[in-house]
PDB file of N, CA, C and O in Angstrom:
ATOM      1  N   UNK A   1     -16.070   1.246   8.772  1.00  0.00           N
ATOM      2  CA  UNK A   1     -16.402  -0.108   9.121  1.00  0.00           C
ATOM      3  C   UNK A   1     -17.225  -0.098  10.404  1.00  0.00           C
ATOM      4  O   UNK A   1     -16.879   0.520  11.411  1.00  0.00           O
ATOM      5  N   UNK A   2     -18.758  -1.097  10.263  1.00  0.00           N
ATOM      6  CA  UNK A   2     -19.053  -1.132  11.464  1.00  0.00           C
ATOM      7  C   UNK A   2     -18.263  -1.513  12.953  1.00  0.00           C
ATOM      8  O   UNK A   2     -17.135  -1.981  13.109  1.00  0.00           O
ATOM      9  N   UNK A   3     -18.951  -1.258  13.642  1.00  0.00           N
ATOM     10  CA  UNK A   3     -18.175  -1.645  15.138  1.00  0.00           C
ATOM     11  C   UNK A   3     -18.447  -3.266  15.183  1.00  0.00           C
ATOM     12  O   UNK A   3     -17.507  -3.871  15.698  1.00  0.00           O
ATOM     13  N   UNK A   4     -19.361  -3.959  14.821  1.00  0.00           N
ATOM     14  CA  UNK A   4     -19.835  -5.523  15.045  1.00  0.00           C
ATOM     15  C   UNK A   4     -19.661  -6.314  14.369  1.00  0.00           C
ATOM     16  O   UNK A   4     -20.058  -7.455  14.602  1.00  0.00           O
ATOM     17  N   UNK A   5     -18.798  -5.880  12.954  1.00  0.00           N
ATOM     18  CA  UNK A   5     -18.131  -6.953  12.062  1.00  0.00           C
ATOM     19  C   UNK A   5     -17.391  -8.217  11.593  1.00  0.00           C
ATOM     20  O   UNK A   5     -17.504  -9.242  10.919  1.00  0.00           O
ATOM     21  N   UNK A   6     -16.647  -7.575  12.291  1.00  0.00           N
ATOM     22  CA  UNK A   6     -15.845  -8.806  12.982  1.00  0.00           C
ATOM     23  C   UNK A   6     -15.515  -9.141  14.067  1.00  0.00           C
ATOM     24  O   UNK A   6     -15.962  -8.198  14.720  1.00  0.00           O
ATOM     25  N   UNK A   7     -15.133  -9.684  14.651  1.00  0.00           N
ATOM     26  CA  UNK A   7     -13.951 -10.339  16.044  1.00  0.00           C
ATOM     27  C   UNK A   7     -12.804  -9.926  16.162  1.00  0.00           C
ATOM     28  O   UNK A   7     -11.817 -10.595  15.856  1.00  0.00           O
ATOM     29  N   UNK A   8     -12.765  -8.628  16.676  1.00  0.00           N
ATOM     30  CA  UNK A   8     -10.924  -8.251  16.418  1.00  0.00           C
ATOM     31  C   UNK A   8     -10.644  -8.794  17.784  1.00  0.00           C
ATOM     32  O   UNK A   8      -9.495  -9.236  17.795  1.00  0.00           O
ATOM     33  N   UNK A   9     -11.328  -8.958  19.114  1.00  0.00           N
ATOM     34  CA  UNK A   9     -10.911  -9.829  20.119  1.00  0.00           C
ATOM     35  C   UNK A   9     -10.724 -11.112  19.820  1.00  0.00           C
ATOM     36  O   UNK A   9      -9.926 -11.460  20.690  1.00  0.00           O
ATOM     37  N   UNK A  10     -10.951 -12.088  19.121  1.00  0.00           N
ATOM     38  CA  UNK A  10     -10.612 -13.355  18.702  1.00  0.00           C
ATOM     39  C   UNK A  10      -9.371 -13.694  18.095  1.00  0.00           C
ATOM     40  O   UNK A  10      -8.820 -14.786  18.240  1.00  0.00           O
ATOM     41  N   UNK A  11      -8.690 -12.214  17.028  1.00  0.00           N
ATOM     42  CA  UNK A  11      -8.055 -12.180  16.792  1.00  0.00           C
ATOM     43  C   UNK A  11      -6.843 -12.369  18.025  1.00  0.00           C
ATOM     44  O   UNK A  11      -6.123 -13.284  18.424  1.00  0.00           O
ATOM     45  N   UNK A  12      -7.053 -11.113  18.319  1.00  0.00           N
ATOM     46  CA  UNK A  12      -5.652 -10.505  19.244  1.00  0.00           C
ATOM     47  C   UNK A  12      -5.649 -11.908  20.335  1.00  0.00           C
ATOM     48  O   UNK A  12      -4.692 -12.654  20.541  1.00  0.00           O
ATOM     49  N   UNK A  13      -6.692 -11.973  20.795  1.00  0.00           N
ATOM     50  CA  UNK A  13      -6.381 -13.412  21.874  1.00  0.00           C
ATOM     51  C   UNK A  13      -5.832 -14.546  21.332  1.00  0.00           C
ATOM     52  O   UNK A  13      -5.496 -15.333  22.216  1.00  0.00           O
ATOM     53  N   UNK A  14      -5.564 -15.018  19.974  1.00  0.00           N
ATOM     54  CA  UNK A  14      -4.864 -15.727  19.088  1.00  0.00           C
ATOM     55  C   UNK A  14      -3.886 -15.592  18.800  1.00  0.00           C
ATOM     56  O   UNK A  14      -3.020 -16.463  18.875  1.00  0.00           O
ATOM     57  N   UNK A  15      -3.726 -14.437  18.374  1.00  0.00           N
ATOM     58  CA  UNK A  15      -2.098 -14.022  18.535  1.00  0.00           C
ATOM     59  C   UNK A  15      -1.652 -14.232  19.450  1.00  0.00           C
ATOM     60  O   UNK A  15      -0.687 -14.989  19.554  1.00  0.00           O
ATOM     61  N   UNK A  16      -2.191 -13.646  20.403  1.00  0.00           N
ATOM     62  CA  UNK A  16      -1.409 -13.793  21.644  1.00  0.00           C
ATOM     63  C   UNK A  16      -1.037 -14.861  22.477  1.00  0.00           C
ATOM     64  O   UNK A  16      -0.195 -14.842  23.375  1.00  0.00           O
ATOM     65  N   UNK A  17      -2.023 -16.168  21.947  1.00  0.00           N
ATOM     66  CA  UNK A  17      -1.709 -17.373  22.598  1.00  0.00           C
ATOM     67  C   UNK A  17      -0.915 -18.154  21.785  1.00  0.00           C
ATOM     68  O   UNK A  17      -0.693 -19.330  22.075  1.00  0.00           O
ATOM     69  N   UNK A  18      -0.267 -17.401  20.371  1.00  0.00           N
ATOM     70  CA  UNK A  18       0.776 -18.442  19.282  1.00  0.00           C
ATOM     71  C   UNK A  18       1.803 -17.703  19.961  1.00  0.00           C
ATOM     72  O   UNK A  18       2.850 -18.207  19.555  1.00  0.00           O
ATOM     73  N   UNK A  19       2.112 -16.679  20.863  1.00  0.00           N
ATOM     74  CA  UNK A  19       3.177 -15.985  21.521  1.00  0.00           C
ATOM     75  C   UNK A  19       3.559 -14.769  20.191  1.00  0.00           C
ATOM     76  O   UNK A  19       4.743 -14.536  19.946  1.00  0.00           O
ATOM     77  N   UNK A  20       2.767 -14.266  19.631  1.00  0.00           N
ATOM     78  CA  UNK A  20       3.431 -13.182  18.351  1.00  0.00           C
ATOM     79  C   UNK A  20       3.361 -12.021  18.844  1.00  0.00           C
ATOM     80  O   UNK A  20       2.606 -11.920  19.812  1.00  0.00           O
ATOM     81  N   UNK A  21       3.869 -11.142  18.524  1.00  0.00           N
ATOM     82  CA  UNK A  21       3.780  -9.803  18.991  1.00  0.00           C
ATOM     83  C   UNK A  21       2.807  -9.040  17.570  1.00  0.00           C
ATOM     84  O   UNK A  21       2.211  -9.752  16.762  1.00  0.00           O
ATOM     85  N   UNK A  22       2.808  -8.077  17.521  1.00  0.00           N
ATOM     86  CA  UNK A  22       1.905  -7.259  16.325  1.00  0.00           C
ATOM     87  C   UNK A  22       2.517  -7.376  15.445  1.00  0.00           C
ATOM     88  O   UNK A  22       1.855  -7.635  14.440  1.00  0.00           O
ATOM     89  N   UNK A  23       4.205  -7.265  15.215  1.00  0.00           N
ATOM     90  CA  UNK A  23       4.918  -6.236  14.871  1.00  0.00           C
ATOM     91  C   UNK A  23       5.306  -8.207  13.918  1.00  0.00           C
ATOM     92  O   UNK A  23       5.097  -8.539  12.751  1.00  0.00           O
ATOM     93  N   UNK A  24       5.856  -8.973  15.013  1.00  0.00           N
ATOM     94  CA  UNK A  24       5.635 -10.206  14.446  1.00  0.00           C
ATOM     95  C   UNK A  24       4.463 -10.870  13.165  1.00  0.00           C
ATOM     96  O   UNK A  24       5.003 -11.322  12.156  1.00  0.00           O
ATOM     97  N   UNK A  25       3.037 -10.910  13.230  1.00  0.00           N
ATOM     98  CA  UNK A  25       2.031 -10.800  12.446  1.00  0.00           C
ATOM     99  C   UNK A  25       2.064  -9.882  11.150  1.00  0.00           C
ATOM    100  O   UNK A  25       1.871 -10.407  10.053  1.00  0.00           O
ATOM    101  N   UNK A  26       2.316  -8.461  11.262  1.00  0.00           N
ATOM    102  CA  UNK A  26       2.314  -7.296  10.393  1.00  0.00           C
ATOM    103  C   UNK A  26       3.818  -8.063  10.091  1.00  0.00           C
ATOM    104  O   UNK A  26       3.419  -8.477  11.179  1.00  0.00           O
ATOM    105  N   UNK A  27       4.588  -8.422   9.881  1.00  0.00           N
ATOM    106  CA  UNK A  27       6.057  -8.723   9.113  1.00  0.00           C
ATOM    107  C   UNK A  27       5.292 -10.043   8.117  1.00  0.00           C
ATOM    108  O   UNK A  27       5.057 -10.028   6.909  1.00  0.00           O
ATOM    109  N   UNK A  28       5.029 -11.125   9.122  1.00  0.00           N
ATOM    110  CA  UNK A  28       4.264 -12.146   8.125  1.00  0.00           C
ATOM    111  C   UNK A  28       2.878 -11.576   7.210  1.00  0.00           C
ATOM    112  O   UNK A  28       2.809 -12.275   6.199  1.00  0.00           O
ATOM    113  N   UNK A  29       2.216 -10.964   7.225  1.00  0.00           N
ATOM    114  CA  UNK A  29       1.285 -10.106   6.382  1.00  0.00           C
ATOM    115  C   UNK A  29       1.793  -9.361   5.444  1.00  0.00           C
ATOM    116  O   UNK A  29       1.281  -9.290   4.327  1.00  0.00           O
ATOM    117  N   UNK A  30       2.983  -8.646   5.828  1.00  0.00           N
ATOM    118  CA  UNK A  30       3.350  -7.717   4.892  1.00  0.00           C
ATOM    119  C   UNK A  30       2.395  -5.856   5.053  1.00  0.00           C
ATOM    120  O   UNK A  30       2.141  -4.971   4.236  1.00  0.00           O
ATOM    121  N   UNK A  31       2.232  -5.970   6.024  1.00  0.00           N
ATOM    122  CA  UNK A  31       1.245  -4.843   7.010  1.00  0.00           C
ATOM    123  C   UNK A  31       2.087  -4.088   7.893  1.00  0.00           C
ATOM    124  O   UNK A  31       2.922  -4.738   8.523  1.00  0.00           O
ATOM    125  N   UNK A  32       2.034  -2.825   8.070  1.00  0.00           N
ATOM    126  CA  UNK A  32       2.379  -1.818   9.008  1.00  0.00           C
ATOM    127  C   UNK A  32       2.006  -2.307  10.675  1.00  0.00           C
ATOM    128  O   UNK A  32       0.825  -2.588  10.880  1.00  0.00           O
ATOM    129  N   UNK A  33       2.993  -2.413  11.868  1.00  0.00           N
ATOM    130  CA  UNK A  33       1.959  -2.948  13.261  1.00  0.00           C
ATOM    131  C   UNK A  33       1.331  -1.801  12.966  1.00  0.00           C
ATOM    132  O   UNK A  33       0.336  -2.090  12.302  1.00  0.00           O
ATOM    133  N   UNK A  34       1.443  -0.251  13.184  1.00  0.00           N
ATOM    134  CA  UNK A  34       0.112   0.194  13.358  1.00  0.00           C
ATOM    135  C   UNK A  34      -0.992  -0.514  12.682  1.00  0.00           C
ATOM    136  O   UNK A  34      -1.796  -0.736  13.587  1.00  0.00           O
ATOM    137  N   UNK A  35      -1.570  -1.094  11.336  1.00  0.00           N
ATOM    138  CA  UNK A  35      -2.394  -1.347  10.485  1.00  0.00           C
ATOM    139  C   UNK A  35      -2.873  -2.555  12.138  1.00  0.00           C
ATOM    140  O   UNK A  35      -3.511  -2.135  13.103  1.00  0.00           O
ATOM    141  N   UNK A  36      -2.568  -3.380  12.057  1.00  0.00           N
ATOM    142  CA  UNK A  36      -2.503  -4.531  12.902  1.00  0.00           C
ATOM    143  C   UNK A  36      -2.961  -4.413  14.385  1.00  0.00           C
ATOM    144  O   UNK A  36      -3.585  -5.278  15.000  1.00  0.00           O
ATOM    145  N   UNK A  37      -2.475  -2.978  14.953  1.00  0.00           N
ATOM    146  CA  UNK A  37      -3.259  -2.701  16.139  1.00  0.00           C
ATOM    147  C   UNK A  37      -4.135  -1.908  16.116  1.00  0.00           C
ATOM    148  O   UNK A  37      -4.590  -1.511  17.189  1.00  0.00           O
ATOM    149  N   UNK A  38      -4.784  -1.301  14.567  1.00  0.00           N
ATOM    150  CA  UNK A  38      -5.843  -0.713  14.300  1.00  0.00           C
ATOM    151  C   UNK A  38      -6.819  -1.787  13.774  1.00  0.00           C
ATOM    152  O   UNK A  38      -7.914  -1.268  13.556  1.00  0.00           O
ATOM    153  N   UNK A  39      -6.796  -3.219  13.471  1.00  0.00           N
ATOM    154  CA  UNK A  39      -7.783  -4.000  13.265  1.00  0.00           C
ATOM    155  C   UNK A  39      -8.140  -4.600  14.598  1.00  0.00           C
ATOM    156  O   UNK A  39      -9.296  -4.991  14.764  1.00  0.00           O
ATOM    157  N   UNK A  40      -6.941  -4.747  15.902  1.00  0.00           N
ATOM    158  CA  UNK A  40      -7.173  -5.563  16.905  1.00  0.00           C
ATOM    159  C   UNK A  40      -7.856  -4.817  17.959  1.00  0.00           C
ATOM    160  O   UNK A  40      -8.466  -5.297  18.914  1.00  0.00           O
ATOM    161  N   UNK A  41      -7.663  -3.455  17.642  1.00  0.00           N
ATOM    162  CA  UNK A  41      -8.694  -2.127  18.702  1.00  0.00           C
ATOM    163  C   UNK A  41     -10.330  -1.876  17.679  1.00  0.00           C
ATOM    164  O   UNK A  41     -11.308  -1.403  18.260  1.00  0.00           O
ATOM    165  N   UNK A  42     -10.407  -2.238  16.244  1.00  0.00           N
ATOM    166  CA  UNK A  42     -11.223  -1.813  15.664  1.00  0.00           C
ATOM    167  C   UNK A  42     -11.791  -0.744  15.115  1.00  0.00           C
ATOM    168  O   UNK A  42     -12.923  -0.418  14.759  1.00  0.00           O
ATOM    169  N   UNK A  43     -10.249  -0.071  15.141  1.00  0.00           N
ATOM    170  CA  UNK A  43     -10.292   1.247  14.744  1.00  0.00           C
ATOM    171  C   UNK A  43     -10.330   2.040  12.929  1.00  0.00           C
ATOM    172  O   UNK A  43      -9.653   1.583  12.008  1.00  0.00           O
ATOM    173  N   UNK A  44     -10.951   2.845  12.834  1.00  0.00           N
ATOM    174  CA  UNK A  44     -10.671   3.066  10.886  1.00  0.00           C
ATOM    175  C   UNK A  44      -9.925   3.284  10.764  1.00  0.00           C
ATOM    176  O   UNK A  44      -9.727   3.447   9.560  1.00  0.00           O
ATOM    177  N   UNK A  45      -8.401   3.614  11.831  1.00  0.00           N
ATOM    178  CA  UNK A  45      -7.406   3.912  10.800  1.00  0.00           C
ATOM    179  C   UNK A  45      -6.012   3.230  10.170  1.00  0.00           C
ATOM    180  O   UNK A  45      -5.692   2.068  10.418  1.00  0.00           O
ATOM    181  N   UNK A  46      -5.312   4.033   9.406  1.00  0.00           N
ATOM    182  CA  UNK A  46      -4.664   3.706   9.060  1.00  0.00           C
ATOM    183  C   UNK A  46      -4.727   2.848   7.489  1.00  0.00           C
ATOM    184  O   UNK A  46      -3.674   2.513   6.947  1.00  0.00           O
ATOM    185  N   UNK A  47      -5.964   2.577   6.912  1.00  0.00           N
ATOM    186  CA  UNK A  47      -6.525   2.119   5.552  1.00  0.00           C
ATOM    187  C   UNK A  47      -7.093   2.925   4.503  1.00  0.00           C
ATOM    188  O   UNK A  47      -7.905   3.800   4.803  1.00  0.00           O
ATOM    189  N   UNK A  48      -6.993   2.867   4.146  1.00  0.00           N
ATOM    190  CA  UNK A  48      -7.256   3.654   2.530  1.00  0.00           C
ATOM    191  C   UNK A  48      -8.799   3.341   2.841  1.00  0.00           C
ATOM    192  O   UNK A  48      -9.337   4.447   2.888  1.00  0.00           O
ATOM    193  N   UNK A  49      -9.458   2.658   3.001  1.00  0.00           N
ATOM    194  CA  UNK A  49     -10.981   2.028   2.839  1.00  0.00           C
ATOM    195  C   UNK A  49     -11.490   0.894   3.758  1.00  0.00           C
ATOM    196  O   UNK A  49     -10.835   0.102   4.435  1.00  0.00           O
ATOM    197  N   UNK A  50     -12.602   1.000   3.632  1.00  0.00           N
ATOM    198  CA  UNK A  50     -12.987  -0.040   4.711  1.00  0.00           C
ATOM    199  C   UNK A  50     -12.754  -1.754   4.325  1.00  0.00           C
ATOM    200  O   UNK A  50     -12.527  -2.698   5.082  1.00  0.00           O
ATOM    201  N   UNK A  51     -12.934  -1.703   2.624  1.00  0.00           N
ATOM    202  CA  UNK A  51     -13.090  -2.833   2.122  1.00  0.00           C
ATOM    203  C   UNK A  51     -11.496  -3.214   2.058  1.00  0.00           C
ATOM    204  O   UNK A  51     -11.308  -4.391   1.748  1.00  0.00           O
ATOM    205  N   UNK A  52     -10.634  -2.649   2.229  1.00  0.00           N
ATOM    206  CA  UNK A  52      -9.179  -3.376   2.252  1.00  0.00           C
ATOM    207  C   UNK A  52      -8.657  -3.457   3.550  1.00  0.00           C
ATOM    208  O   UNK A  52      -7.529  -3.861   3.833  1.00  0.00           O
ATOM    209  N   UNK A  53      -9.524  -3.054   4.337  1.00  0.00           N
ATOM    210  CA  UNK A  53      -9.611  -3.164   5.998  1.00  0.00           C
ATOM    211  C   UNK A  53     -10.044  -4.815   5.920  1.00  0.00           C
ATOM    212  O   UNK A  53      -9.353  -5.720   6.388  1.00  0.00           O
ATOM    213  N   UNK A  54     -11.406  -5.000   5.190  1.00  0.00           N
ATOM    214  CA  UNK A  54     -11.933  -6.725   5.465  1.00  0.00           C
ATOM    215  C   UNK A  54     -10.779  -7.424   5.038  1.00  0.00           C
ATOM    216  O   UNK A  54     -10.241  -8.347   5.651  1.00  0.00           O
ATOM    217  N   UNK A  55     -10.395  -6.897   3.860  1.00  0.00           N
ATOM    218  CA  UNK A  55      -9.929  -8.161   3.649  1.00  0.00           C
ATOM    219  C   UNK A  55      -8.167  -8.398   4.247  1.00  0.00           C
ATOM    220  O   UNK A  55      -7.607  -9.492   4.162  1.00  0.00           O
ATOM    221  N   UNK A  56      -7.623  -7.383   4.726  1.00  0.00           N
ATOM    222  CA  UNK A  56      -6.660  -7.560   5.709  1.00  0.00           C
ATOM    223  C   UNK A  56      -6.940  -8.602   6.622  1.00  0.00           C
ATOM    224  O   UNK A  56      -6.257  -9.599   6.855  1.00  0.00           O
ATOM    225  N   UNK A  57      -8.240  -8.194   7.213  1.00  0.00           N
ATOM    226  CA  UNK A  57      -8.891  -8.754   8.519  1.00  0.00           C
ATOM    227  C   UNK A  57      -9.016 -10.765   8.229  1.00  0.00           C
ATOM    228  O   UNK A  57      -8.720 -11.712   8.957  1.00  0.00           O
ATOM    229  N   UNK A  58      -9.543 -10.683   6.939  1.00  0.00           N
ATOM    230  CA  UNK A  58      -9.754 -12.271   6.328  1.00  0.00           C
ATOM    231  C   UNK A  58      -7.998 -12.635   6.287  1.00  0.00           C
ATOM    232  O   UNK A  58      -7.675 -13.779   6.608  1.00  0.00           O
ATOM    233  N   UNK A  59      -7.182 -11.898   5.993  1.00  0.00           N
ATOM    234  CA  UNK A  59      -5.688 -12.536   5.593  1.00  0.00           C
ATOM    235  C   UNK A  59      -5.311 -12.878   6.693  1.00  0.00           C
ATOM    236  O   UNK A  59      -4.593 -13.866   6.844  1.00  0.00           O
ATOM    237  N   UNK A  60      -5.842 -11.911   7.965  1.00  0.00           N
ATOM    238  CA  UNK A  60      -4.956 -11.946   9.409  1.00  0.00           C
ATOM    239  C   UNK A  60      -5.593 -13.403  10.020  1.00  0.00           C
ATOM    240  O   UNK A  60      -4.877 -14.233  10.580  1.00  0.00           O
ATOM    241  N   UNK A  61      -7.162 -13.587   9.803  1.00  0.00           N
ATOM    242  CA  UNK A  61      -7.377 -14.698  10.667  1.00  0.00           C
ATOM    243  C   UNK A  61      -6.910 -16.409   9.745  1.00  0.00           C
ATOM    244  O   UNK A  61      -6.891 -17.548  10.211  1.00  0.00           O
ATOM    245  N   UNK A  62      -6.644 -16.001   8.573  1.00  0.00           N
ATOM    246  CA  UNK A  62      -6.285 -16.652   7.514  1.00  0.00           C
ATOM    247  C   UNK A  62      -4.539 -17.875   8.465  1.00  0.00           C
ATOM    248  O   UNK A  62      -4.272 -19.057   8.683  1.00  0.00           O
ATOM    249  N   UNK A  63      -3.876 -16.415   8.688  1.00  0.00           N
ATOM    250  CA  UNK A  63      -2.717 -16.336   9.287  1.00  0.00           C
ATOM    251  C   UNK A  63      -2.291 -17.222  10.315  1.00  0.00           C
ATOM    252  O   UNK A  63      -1.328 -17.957  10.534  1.00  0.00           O
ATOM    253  N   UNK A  64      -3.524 -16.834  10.955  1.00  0.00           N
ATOM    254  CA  UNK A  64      -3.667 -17.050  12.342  1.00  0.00           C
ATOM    255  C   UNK A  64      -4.302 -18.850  12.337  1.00  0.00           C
ATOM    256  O   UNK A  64      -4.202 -19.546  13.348  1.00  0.00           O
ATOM    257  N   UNK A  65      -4.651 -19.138  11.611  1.00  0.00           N
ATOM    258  CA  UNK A  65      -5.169 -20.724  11.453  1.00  0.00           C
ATOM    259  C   UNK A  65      -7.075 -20.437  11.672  1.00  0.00           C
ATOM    260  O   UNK A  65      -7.788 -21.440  11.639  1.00  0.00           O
ATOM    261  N   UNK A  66      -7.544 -19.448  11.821  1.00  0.00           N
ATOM    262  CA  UNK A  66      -9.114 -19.757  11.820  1.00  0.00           C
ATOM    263  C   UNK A  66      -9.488 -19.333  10.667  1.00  0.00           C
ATOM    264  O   UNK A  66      -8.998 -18.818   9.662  1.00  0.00           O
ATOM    265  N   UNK A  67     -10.989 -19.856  11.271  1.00  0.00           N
ATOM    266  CA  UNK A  67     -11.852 -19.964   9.633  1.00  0.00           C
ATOM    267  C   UNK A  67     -12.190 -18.562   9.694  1.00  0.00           C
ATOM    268  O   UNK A  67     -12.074 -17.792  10.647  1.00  0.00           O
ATOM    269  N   UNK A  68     -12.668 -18.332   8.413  1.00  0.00           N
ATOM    270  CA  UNK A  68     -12.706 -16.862   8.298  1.00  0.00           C
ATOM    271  C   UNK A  68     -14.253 -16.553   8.923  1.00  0.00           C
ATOM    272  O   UNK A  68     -14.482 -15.371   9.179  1.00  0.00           O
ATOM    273  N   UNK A  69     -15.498 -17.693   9.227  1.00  0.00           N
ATOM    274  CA  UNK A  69     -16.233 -17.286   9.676  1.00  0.00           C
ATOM    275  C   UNK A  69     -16.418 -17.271  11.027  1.00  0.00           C
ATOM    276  O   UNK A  69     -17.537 -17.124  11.520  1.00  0.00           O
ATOM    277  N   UNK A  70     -15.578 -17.389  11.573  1.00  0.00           N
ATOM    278  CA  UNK A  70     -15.393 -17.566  12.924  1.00  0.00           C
ATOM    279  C   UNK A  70     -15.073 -15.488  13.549  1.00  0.00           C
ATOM    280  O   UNK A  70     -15.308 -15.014  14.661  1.00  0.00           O
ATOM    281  N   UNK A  71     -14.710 -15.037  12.764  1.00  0.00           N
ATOM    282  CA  UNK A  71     -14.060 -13.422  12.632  1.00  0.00           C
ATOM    283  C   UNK A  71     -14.653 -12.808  12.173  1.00  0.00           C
ATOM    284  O   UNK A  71     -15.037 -11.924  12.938  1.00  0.00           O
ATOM    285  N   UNK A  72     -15.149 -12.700  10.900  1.00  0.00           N
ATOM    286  CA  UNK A  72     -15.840 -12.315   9.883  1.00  0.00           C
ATOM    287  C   UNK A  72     -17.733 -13.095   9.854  1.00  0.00           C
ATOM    288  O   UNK A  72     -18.266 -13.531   8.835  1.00  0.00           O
ATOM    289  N   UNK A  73     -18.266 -13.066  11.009  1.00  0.00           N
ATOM    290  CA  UNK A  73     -19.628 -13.943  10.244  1.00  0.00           C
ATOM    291  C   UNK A  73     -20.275 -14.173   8.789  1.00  0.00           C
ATOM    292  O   UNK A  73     -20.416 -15.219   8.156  1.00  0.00           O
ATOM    293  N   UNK A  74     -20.714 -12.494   8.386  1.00  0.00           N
ATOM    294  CA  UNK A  74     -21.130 -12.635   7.431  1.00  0.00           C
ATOM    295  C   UNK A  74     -20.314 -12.294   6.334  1.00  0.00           C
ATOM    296  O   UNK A  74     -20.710 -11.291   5.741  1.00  0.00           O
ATOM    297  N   UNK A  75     -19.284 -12.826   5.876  1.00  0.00           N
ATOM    298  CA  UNK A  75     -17.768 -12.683   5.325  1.00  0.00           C
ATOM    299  C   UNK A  75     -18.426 -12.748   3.762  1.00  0.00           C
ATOM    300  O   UNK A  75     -18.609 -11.922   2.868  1.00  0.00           O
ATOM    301  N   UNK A  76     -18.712 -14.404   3.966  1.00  0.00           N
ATOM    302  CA  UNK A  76     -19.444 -14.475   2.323  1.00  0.00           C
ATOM    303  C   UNK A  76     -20.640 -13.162   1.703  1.00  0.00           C
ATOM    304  O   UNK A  76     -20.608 -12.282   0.842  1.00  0.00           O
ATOM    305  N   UNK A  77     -21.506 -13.606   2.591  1.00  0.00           N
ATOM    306  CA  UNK A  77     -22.418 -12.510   2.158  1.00  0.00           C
ATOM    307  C   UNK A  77     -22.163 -11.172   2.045  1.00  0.00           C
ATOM    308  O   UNK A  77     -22.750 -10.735   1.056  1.00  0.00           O
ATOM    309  N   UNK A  78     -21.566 -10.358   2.606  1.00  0.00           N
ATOM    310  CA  UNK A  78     -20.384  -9.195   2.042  1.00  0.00           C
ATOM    311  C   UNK A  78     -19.673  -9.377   0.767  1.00  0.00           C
ATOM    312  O   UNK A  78     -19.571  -8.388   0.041  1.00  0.00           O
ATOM    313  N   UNK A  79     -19.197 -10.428   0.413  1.00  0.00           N
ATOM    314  CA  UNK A  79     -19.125 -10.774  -1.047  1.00  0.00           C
ATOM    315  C   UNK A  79     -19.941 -10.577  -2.165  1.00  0.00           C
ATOM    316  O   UNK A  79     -19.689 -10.540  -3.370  1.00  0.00           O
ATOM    317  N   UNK A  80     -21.120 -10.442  -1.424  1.00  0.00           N
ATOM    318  CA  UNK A  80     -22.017 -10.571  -2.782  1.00  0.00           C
ATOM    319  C   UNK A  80     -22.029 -12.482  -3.374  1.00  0.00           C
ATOM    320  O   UNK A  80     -22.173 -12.764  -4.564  1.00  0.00           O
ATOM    321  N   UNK A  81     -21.911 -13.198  -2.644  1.00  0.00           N
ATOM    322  CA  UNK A  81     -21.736 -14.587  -3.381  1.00  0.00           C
ATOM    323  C   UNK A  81     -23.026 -14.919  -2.394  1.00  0.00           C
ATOM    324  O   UNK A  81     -23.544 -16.035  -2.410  1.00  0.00           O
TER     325      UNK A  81
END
């Protein structure tokens, strides 16, 4: 996954202002915290692939109450739609 994809700082500063911990988020996801502090550092690991990395990333800001283009810019167009 590129480095400029998404907003994993938008993320984590969201979390962090609903008061959740990682470990909190990854329980409501159904995600490993490592998985969770490897999307919020932007790191490859811990995923099978990059493309189940996005769409973790779309569930987490999903989660979190933002729009997915707010995280994800070009979210759709990565779709192919």
């Amino acid at each position: 996954m590129e480095k400029e994809i998404y907003n994993y700082n938008l993320l984590k500063q969201k979390r962090i202002e609903r008061g959740l911990s990682p470990l909190d988020i990854a329980h409501e996801l159904c995600l490993a915290e490592r998985q969770i502090l490897s999307i919020e550092e932007n790191k490859p690991h811990h995923f099978p692939s990059p493309s189940l990395k996005l769409v973790c990333v779309r569930r987490y800001a999903e989660a979190l109450g933002l729009n997915v283009s707010e995280v994800i810019p070009n979210f759709e167009n990565m779709l192919g739609n």
